[in-house]
N, CA, C and O atoms as a printed pandas DataFrame, in Angstrom:
     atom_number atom_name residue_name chain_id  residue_number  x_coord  y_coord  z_coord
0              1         N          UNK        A               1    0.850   -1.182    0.000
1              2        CA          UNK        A               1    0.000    0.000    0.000
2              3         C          UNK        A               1    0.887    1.233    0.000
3              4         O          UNK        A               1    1.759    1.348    0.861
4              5         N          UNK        A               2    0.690    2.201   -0.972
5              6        CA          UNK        A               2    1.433    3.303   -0.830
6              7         C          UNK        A               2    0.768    4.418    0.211
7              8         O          UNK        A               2   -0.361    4.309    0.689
8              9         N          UNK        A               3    1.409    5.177    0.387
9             10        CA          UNK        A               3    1.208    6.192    1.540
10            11         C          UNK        A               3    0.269    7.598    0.800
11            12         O          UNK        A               3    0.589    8.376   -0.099
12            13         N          UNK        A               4   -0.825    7.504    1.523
13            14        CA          UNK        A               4   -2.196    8.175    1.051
14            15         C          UNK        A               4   -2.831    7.881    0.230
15            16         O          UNK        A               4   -3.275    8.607   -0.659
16            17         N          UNK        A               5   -3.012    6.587    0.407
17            18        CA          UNK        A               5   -4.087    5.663   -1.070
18            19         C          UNK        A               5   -4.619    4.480   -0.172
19            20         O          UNK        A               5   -3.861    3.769    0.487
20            21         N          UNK        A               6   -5.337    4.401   -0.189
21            22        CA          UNK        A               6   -6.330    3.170    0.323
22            23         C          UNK        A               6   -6.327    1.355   -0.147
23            24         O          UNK        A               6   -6.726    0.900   -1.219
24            25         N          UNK        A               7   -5.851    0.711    0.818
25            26        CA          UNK        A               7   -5.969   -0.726    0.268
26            27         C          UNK        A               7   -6.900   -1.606    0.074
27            28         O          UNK        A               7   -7.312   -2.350    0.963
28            29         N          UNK        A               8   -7.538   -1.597   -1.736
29            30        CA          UNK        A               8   -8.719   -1.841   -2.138
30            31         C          UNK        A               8   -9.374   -3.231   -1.351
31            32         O          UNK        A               8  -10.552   -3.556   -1.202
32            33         N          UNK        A               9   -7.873   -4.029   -0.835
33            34        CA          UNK        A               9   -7.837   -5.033   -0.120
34            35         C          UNK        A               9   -8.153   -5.230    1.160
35            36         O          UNK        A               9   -8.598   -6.270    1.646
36            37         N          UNK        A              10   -7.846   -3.900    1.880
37            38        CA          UNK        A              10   -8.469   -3.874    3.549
38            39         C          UNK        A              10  -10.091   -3.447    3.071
39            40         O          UNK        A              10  -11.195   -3.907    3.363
40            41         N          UNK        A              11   -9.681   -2.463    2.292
41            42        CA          UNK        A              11  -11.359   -1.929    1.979
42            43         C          UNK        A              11  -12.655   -3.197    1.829
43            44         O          UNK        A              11  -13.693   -3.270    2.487
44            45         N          UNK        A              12  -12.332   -3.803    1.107
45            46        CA          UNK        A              12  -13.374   -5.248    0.897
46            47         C          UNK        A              12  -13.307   -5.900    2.143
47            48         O          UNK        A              12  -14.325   -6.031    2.822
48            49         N          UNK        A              13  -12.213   -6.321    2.511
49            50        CA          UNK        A              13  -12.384   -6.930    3.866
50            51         C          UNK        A              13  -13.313   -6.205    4.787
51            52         O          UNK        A              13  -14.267   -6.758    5.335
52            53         N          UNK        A              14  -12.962   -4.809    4.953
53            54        CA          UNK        A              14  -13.713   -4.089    5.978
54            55         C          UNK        A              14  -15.415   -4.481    5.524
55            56         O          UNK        A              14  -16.161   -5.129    6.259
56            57         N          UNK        A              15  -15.840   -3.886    4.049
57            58        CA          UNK        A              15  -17.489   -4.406    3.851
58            59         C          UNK        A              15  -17.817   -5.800    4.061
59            60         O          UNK        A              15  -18.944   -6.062    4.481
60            61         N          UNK        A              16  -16.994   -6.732    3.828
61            62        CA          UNK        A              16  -17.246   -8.111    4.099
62            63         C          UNK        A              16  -17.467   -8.335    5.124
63            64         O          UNK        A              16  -18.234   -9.296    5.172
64            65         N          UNK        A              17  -17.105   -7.811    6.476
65            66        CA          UNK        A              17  -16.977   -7.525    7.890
66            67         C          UNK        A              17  -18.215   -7.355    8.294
67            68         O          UNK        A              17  -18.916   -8.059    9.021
68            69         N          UNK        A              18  -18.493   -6.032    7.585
69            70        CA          UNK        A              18  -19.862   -5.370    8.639
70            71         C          UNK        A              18  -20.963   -6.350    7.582
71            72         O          UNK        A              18  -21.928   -6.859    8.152
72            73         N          UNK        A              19  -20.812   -6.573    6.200
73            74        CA          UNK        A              19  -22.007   -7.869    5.736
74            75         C          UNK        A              19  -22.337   -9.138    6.491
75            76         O          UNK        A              19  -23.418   -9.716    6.599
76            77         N          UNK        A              20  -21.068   -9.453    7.023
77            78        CA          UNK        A              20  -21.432  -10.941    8.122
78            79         C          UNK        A              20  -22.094  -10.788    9.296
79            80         O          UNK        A              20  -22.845  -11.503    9.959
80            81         N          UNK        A              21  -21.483   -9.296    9.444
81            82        CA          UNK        A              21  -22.545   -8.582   11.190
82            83         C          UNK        A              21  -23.997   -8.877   10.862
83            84         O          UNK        A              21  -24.704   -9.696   11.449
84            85         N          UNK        A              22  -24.394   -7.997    9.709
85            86        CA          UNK        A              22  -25.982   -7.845    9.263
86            87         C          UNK        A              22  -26.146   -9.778    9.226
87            88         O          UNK        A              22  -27.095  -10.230    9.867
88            89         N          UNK        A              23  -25.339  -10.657    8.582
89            90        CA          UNK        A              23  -26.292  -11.736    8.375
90            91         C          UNK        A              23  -26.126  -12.643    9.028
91            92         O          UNK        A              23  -26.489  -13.790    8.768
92            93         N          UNK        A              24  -25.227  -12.067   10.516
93            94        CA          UNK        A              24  -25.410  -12.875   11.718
94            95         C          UNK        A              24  -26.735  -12.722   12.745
95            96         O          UNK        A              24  -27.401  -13.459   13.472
96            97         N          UNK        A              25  -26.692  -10.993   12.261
97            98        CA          UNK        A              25  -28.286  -10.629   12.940
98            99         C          UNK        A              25  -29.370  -10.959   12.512
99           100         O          UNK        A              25  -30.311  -11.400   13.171
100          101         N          UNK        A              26  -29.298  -10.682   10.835
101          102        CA          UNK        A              26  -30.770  -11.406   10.335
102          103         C          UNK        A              26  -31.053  -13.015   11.073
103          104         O          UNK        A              26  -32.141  -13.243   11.601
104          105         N          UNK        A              27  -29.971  -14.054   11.038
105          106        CA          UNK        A              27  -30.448  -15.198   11.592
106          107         C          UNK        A              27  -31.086  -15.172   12.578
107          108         O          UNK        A              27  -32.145  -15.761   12.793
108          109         N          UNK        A              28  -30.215  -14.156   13.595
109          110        CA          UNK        A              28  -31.390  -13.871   15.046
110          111         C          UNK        A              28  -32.503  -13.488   14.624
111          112         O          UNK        A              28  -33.163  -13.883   15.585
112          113         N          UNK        A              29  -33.229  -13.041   13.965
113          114        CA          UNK        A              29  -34.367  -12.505   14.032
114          115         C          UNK        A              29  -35.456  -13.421   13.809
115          116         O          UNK        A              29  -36.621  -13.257   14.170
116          117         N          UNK        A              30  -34.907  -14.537   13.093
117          118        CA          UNK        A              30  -35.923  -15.749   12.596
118          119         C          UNK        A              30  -36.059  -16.421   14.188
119          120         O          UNK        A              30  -36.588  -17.528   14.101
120          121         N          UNK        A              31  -35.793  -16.127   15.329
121          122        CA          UNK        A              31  -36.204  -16.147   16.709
122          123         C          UNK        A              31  -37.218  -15.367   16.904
123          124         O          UNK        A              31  -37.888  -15.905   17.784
124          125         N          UNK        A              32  -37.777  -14.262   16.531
125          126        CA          UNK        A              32  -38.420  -13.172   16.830
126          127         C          UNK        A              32  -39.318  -13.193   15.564
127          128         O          UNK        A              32  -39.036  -12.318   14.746
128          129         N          UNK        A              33  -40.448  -14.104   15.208
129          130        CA          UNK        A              33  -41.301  -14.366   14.671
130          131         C          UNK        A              33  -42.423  -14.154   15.372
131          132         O          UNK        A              33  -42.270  -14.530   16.534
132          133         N          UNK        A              34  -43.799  -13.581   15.095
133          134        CA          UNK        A              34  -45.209  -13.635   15.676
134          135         C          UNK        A              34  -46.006  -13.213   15.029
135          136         O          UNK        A              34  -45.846  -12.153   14.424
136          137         N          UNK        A              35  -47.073  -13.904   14.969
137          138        CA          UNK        A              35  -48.399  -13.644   14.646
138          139         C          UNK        A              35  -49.314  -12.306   14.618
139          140         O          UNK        A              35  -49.450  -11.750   15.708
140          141         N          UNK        A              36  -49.906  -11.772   13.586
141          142        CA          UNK        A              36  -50.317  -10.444   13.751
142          143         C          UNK        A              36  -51.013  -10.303   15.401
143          144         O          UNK        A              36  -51.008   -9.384   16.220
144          145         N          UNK        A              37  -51.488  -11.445   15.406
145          146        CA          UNK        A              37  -52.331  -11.392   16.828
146          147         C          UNK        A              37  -51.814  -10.723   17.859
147          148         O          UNK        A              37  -52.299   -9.814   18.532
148          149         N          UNK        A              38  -50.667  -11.320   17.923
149          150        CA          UNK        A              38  -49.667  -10.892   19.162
150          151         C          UNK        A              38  -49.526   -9.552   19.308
151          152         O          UNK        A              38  -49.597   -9.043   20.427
152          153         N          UNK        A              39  -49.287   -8.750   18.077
153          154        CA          UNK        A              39  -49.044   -7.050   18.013
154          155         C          UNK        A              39  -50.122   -6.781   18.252
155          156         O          UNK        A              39  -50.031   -6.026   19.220
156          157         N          UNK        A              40  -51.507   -6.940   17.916
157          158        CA          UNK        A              40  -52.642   -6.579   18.455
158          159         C          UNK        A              40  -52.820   -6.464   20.135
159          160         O          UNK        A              40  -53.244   -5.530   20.817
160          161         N          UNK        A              41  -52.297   -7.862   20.534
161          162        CA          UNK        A              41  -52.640   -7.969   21.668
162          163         C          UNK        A              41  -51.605   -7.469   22.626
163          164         O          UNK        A              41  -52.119   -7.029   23.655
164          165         N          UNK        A              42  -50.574   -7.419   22.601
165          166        CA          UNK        A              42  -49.363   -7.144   23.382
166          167         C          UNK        A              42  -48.545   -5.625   22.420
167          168         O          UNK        A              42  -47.462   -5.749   21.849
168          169         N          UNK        A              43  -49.103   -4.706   22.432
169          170        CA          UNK        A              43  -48.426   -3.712   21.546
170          171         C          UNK        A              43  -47.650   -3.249   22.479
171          172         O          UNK        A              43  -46.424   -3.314   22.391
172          173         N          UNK        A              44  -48.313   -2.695   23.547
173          174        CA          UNK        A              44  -47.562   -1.844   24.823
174          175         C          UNK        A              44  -46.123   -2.763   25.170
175          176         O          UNK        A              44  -45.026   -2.211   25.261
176          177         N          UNK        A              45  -46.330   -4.330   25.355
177          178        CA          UNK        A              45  -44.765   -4.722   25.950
178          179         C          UNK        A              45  -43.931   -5.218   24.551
179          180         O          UNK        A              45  -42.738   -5.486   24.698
180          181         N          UNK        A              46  -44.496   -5.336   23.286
181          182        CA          UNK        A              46  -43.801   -5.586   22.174
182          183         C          UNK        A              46  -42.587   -3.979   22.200
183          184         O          UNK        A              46  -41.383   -3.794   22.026
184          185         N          UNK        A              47  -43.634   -3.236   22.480
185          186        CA          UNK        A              47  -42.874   -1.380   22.634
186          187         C          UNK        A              47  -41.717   -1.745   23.295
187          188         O          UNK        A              47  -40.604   -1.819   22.773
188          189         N          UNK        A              48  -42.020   -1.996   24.579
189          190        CA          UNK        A              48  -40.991   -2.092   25.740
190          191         C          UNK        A              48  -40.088   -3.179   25.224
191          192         O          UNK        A              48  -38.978   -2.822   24.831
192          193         N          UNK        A              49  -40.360   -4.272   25.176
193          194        CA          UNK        A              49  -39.052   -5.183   24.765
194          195         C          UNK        A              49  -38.152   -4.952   23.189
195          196         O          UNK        A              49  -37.050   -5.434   22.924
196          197         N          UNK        A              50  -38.716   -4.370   22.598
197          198        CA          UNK        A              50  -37.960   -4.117   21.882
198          199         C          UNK        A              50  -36.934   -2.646   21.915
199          200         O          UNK        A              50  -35.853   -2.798   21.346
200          201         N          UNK        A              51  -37.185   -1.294   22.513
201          202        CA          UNK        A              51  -36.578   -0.575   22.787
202          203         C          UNK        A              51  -35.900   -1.502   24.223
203          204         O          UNK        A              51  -34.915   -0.897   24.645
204          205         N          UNK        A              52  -36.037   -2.107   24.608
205          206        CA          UNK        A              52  -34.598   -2.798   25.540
206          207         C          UNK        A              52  -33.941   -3.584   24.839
207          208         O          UNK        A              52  -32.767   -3.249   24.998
208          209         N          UNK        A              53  -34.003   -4.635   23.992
209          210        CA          UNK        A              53  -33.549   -5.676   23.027
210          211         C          UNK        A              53  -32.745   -4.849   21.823
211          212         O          UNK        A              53  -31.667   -5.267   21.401
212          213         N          UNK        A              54  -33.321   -3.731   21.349
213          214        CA          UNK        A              54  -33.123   -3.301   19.655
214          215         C          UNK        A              54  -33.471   -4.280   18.604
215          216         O          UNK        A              54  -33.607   -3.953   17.425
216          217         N          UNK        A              55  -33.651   -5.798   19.161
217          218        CA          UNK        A              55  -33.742   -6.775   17.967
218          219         C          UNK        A              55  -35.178   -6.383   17.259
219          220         O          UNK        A              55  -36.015   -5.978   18.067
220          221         N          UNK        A              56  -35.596   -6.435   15.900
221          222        CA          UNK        A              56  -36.828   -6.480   15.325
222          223         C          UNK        A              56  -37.635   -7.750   15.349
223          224         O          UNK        A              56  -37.166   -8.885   15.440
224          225         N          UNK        A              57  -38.820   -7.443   15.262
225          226        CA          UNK        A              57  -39.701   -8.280   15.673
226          227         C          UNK        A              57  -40.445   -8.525   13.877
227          228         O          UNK        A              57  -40.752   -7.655   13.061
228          229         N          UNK        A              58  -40.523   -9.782   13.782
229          230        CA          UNK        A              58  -41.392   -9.947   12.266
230          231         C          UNK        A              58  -42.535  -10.597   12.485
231          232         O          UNK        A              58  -42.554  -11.722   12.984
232          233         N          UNK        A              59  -43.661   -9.903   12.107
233          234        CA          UNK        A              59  -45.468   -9.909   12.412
234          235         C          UNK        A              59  -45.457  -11.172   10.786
235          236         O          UNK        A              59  -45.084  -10.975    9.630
236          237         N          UNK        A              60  -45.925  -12.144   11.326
237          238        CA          UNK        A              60  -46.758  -13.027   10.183
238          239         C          UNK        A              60  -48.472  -12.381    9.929
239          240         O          UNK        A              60  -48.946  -11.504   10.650
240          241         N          UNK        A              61  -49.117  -12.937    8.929
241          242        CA          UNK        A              61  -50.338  -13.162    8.702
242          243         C          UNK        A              61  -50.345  -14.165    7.854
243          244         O          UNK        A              61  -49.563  -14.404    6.933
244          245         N          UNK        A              62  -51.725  -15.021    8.391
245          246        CA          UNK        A              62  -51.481  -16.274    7.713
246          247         C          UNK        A              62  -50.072  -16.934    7.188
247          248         O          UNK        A              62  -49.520  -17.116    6.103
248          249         N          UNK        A              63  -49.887  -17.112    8.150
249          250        CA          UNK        A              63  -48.368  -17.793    8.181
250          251         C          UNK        A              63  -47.360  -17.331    7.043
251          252         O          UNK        A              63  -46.574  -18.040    6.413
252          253         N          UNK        A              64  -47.575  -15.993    6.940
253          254        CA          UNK        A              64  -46.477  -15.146    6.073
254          255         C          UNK        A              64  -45.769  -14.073    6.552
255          256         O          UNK        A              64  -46.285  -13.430    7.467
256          257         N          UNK        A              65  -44.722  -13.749    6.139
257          258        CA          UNK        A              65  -44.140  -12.553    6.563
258          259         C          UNK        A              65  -44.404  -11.504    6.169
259          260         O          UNK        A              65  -44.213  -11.247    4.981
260          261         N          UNK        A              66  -45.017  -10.401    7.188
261          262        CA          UNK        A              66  -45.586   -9.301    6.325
262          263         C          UNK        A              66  -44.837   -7.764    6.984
263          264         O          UNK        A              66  -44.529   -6.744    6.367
264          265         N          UNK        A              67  -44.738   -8.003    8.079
265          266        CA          UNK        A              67  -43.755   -6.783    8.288
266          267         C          UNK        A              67  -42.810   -6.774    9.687
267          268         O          UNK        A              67  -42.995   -7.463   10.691
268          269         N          UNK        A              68  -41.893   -5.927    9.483
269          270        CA          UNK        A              68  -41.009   -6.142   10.422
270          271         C          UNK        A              68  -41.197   -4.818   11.039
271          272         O          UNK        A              68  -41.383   -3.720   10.516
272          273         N          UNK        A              69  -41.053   -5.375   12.956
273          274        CA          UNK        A              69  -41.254   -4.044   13.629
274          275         C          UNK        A              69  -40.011   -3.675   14.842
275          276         O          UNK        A              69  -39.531   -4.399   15.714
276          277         N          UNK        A              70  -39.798   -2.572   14.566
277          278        CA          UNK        A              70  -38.273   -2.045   15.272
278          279         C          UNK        A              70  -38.302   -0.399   15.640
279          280         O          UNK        A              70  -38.588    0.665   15.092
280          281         N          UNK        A              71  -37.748   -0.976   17.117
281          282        CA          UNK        A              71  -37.263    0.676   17.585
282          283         C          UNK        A              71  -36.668    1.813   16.654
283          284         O          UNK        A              71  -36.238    1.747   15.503
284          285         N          UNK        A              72  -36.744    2.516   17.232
285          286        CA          UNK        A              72  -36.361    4.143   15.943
286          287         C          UNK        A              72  -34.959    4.123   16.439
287          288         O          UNK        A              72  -34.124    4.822   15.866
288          289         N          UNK        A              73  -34.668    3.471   17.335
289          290        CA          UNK        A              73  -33.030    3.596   17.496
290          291         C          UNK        A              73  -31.670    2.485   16.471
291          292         O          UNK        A              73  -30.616    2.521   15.835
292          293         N          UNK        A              74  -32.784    1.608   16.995
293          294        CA          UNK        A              74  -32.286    0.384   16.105
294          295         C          UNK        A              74  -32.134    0.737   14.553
295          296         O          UNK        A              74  -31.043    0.650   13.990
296          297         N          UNK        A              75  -33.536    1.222   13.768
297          298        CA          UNK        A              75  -33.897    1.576   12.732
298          299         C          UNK        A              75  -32.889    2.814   12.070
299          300         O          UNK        A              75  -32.714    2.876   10.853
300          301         N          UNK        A              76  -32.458    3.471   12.714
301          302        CA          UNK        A              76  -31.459    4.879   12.324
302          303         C          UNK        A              76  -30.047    4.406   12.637
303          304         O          UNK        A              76  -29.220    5.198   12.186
304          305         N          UNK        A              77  -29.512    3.370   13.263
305          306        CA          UNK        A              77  -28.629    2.827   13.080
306          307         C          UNK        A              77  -28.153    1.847   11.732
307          308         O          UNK        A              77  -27.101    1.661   11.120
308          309         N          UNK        A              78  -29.830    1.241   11.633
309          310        CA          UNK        A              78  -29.555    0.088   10.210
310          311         C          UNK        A              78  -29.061    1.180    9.013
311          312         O          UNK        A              78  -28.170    1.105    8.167
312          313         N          UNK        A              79  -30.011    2.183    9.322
313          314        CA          UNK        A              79  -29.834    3.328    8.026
314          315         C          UNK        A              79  -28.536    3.976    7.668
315          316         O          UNK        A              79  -28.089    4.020    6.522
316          317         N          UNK        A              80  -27.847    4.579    8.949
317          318        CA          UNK        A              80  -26.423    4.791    8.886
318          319         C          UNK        A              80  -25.635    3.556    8.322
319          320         O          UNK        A              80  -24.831    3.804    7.424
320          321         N          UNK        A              81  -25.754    2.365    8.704
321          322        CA          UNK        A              81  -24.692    1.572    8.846
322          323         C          UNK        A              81  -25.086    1.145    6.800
323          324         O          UNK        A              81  -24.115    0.716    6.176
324          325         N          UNK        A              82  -25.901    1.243    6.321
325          326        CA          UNK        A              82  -26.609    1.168    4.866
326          327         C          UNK        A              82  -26.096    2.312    4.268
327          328         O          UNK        A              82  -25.085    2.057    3.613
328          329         N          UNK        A              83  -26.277    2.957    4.261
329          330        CA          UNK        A              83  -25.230    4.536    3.716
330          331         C          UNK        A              83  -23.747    4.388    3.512
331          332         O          UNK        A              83  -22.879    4.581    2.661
332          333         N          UNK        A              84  -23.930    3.890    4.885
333          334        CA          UNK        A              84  -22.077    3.857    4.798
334          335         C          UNK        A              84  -21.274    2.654    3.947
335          336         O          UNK        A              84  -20.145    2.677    3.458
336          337         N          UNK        A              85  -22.127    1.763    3.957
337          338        CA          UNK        A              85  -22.324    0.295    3.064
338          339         C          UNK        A              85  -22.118    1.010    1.268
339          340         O          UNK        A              85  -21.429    0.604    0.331
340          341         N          UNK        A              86  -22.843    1.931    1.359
341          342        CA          UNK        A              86  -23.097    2.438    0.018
342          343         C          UNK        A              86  -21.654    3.332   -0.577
343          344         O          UNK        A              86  -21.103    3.251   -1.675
344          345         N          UNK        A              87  -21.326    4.168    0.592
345          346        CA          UNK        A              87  -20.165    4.650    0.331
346          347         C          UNK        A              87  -19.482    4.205    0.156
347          348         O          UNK        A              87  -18.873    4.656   -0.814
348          349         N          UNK        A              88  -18.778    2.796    0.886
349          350        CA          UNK        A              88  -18.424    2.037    0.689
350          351         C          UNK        A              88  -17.821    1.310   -0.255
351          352         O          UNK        A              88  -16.662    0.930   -0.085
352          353         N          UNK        A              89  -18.801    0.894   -1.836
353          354        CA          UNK        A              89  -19.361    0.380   -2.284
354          355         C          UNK        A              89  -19.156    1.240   -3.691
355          356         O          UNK        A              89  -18.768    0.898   -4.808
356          357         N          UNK        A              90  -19.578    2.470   -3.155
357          358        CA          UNK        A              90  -18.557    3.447   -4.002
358          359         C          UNK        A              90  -17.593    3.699   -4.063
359          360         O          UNK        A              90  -17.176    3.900   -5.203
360          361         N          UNK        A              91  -16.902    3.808   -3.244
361          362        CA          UNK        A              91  -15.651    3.851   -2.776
362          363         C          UNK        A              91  -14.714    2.920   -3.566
363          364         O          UNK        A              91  -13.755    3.360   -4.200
364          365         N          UNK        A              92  -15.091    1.372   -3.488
365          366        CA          UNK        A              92  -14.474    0.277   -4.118
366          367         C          UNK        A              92  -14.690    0.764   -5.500
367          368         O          UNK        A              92  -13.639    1.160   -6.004
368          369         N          UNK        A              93  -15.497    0.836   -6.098
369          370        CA          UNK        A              93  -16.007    0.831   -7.508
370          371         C          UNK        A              93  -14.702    1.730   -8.198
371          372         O          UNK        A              93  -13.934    1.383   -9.095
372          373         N          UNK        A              94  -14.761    3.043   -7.413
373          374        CA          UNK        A              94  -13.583    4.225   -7.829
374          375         C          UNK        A              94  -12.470    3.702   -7.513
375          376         O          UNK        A              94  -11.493    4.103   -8.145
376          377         N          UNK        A              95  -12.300    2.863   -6.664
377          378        CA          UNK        A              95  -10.576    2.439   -6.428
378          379         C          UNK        A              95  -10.129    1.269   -7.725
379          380         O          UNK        A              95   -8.931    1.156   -7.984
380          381         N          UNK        A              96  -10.959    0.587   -8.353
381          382        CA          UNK        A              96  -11.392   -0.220   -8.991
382          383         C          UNK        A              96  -11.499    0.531  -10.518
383          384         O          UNK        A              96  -11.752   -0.407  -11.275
384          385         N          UNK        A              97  -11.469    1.055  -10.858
385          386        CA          UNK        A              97  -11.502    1.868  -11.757
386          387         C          UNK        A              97  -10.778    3.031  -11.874
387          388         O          UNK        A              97  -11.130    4.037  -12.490
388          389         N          UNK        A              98   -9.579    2.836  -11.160
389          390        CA          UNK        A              98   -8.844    3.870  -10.423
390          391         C          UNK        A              98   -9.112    5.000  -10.845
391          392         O          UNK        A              98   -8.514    5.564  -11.762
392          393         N          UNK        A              99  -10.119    5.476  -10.160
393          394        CA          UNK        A              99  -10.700    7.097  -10.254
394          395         C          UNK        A              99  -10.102    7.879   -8.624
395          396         O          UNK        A              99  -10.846    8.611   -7.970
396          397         N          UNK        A             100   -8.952    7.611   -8.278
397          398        CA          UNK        A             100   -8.809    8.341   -6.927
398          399         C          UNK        A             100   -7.730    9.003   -6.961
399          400         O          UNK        A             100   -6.847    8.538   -7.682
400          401         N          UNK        A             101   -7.466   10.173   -6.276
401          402        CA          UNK        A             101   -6.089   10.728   -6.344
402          403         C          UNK        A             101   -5.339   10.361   -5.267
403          404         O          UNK        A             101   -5.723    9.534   -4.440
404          405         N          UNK        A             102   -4.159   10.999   -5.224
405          406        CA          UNK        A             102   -3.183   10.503   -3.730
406          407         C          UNK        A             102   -3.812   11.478   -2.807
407          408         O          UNK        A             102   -4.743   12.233   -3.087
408          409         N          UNK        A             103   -3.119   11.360   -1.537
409          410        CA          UNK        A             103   -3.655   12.370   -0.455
410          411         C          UNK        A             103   -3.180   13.036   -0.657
411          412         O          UNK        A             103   -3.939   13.981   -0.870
412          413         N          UNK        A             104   -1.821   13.408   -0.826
413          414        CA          UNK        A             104   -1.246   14.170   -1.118
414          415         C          UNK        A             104   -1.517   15.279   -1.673
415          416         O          UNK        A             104   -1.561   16.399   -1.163
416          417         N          UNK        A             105   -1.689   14.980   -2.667
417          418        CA          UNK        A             105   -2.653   16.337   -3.801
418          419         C          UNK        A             105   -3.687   16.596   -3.625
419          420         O          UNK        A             105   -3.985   17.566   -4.322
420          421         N          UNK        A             106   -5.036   16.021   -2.633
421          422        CA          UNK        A             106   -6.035   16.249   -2.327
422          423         C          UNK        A             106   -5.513   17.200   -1.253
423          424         O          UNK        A             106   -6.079   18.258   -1.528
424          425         N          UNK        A             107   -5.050   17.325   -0.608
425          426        CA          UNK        A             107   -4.398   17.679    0.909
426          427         C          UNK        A             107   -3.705   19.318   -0.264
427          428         O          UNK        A             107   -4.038   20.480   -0.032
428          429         N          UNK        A             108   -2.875   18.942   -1.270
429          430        CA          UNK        A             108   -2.183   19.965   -1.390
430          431         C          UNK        A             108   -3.438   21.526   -2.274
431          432         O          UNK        A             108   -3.115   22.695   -2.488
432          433         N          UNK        A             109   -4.693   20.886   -2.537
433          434        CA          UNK        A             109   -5.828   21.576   -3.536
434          435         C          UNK        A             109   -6.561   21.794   -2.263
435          436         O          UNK        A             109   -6.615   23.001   -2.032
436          437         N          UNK        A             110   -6.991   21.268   -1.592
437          438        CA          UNK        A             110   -7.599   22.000   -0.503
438          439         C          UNK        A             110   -7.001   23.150    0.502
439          440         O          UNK        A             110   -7.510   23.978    1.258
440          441         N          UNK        A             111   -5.483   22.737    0.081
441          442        CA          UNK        A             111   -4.950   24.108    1.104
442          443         C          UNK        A             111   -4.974   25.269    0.484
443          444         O          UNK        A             111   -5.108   26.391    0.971
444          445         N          UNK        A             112   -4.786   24.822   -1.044
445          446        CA          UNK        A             112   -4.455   26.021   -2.467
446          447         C          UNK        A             112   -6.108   26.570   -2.002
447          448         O          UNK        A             112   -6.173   27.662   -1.437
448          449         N          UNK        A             113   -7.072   25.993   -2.190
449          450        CA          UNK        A             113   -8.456   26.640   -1.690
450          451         C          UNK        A             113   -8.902   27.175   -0.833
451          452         O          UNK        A             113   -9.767   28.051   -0.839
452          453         N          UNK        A             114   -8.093   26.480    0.423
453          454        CA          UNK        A             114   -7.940   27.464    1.920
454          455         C          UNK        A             114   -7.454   28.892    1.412
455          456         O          UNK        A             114   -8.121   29.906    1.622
456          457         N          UNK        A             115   -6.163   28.898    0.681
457          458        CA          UNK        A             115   -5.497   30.494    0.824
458          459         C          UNK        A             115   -6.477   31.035    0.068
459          460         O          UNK        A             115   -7.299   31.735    0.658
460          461         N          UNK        A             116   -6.577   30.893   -0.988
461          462        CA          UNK        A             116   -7.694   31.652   -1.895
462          463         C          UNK        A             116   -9.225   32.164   -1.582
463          464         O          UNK        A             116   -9.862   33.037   -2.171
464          465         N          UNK        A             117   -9.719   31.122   -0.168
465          466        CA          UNK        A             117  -10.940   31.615    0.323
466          467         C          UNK        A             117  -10.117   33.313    1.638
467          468         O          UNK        A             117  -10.603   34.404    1.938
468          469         N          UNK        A             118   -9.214   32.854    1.888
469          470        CA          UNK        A             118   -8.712   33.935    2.732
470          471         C          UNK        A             118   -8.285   35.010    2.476
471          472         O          UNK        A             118   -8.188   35.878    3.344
472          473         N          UNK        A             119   -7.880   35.226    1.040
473          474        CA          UNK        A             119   -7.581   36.115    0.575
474          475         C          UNK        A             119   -8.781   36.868   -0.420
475          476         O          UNK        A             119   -8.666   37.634   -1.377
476          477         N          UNK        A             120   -9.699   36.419    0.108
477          478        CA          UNK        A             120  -11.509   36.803   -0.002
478          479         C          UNK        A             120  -11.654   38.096    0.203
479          480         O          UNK        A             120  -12.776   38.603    0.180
C-alpha cells in the first residue's frame, strides 16, 4: 500500500466484515417471529421489549411474513450503517476503476483553496 491511497484489499475486507454482522443478525431474528395477533394484543410490551432488546420483531399473517417491527433507534442505526455500506461500495467501484487521487494532492488543492478563500 502506498502512503495516502487506500488498500482496495483492507477496503473489501472491511465491507465483508460489517455484511457478516448484518447476516449474523438477520439469523437472530428468525427467533423473533409472531403472529399479527400478538401485536394486536401485546403492543404496549412488544414497545418495551424491543426498545430494551433493539432486535426487530417480524409480524406473520397467515403464516407469512408481512412486516417487520423495530425501535427508531435500532432503525437509524440500520440506516447509517446502509449509507455507509453504500459509500463504501462506491468507494471500491472508484478504487477499482482507479478514479482516486493521492492524499497528497487532495491535501495539497484544498490548502491552495484554503489560501484563496482567505484572501476573499
Amino acid at each position: 500500500m502506498r502512503a495516502g491511497r487506500i488498500d482496495a484489499g483492507l477496503l473489501t475486507d472491511y465491507i465483508q466484515s460489517i455484511i457478516a454482522i448484518h447476516r449474523s443478525r438477520a439469523m437472530r431474528i428468525a427467533d423473533h417471529v409472531k403472529p399479527i395477533s400478538y401485536l394486536k394484543s401485546e403492543a404496549a410490551q412488544i414497545v418495551k421489549d424491543l426498545a430494551e432488546s433493539g432486535e426487530p420483531l417480524i409480524i406473520t399473517q397467515n403464516g407469512e411474513a408481512k412486516l417487520v417491527v423495530q425501535d427508531v433507534r435500532s432503525y437509524e442505526a440500520d440506516r447509517q450503517t446502509l449509507a455507509l455500506l453504500k459509500i463504501l461500495a462506491l468507494g471500491q467501484k472508484q478504487i477499482e476503476q482507479e478514479k482516486f487521487s493521492d492524499i497528497d494532492d487532495v491535501f495539497a488543492e484544498l490548502d491552495e483553496l484554503d489560501r484563496q478563500e482567505k484572501r476573499r
